[in-house]
N, C-alpha and C positions, 0 to 999 in steps of 0.2 A: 147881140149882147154876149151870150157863150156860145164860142162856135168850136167846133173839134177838125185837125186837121190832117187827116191820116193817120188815126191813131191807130197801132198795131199792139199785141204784149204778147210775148212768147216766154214758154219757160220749156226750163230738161224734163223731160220724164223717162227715167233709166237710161238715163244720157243720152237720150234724143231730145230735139228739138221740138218742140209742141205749140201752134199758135193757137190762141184764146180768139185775138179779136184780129181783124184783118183788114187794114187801109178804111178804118172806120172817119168817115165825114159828116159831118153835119152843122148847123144853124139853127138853136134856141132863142126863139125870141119872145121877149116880154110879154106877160102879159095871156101866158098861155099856161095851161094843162098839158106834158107829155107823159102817155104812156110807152114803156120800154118792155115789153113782151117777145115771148120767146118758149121755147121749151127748158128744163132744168138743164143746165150745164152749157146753154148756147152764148153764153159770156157776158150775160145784161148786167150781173150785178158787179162783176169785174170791170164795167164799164162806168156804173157808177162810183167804185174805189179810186179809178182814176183820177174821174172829172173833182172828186173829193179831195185829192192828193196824197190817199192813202196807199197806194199805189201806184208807182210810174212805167206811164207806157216805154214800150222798144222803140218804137221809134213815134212819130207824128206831134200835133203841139195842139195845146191846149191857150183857146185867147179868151180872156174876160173884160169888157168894156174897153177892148183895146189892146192891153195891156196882154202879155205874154207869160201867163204861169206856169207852163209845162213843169217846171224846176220849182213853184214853192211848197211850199208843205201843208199839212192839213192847219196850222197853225194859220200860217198865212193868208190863206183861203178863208178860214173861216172870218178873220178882222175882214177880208176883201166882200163879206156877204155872202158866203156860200154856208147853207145849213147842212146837215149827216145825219140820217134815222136811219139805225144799222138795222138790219134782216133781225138776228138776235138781242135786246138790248140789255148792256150790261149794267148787274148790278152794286150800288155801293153803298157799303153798310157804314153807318154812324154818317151819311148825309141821305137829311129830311128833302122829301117834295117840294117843300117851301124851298130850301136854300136852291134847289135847281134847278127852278123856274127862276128864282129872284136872278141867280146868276145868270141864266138864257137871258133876259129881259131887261138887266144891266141897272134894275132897279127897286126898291123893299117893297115889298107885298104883303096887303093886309090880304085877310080872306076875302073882302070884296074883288080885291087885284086878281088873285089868284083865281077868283069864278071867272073871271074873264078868258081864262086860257082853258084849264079844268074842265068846266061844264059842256065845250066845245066839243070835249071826247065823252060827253056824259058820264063824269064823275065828280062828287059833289066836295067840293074844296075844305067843308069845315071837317070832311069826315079823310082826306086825304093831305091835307095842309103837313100835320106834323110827323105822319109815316116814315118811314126809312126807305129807300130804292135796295129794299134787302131780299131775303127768301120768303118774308112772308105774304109779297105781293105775288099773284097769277100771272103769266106770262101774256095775257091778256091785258092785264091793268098797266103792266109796265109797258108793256106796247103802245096804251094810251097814254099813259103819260110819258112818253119818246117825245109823240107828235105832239103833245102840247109843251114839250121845252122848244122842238124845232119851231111850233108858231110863236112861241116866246119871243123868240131871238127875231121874227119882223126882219130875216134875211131875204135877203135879191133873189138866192138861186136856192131853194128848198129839194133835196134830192129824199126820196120816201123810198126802201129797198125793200121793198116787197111791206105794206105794211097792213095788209090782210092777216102777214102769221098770227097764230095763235089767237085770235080773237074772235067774240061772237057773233051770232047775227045781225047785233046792232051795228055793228063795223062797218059792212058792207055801204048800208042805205047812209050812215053817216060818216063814213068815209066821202064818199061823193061828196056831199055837202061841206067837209068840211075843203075838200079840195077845191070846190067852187066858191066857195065864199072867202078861201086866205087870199084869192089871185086881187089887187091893187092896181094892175095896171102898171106898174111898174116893175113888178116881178115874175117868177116861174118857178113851175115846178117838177118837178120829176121822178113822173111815180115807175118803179120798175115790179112789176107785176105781171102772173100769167091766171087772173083772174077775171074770165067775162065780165062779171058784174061791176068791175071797176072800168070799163073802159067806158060807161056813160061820164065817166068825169073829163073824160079826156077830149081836146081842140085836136090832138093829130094824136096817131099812133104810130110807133114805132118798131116794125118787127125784126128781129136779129134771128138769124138760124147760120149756123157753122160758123159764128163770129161776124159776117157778117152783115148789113144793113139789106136784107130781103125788100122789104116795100113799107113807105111810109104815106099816111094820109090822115083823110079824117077816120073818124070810126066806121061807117057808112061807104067808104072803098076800101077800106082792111079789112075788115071782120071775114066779108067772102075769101079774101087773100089767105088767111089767117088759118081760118076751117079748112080750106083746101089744103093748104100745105101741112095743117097734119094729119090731116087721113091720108095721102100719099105718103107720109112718113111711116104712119101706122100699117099701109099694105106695103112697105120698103119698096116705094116709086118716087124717084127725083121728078 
């Protein structure tokens, strides 16, 4: 369904040459849970900006149901099925909760409509319906209402960057859930996270260290993968 094919991205840094990601490959398929894990700066979520179109790789190609997108845009991609829950999400004042779901979900929402997405991140629609996406919401609240525009929108490929930030402890146990319960069978997701507790949601996991692709499986042959290679990091041993 989305396969990635050598994808690399390099940039200058004081007019050197610097690569991020490095002849990164891979095969997503339907119908699954990925986690993308890694230490901060190992290129996971650079990896999701790509596969988004928010940024283009240097070199390798990007295919979706066939179809060759390396070159289209975040636009494109997202008519093509692909959702975006940024790390940070931003906010905009003078549009309501409601209008940004209705928009995700391509349809008018009463408050029953709306509980349907809302309550999902455990928050109650009649008391979040007509809010603003402004500075009066908690970086937690807008976190959850991210993930319920992105479940809105009933996209193929759901990409989640890191979406533990800022939020409480109820996140955790119903993150899981809600990652287990959006998968239809005909989609995927992808959650990029270096959060134990998230990787009960996960069918395989994926570890990136130096850019790139270390070892991937289920949870159950990563997780030892996963420990080991950063307590050798931690005693600076390859």
């Amino acid at each position: 369904m989305l396969t990635l094919q050598n994808i690399s991205y390099k940039i200058k840094d004081n007019g050197k040459e610097k690569s991020i990601l490095e002849d990164i490959s891979f095969d997503f398929e339907c119908g699954k849970n990925y986690v993308i894990t890694g230490a901060n700066g190992c290129g996971k979520s650079t990896l999701a900006q790509i596969i988004m179109g928010i940024i283009k790789p240097t070199t390798g190609k990007i295919i979706f149901n066939g179809k060759d997108i390396t070159n289209s845009d975040i636009t494109e991609r997202a008519k093509l099925g692909l959702a975006y829950a940024m790390q940070q999400p931003i906010r905009l004042k003078g549009l309501s909760i409601q209008k940004m779901l209705e928009y995700a979900s391509g349809t008018q929402l009463n408050t029953s409509g709306a509980c349907d997405y809302l309550s999902k991140v455990g928050l109650c629609a009649r008391d979040y319906m007509p809010r603003e996406l402004n500075s009066t919401l908690s970086g937690g609240e807008l976190k959850r209402i991210e993930i319920a525009t992105v479940l809105a929108r009933n996209a193929t490929v759901n990409i989640f960057d890191e979406p533990e930030a800022g939020i409480d402890i109820w996140s955790f146990n119903g993150l899981v859930d809600i990652f287990k319960k959006s998968l239809k069978g005909n989609n995927l997701n992808i959650i990029i996270s270096h959060q134990e507790k998230l990787f009960n949601s996960a069918d395989e996991i994926v570890l990136i260290a130096d850019g790139k692709i270390k070892a991937n499986g289920c949870p159950n042959s990563i997780l030892p993968i996963i420990n080991g290679y950063n307590t050798c990091k931690r005693l600076g041993v390859e």
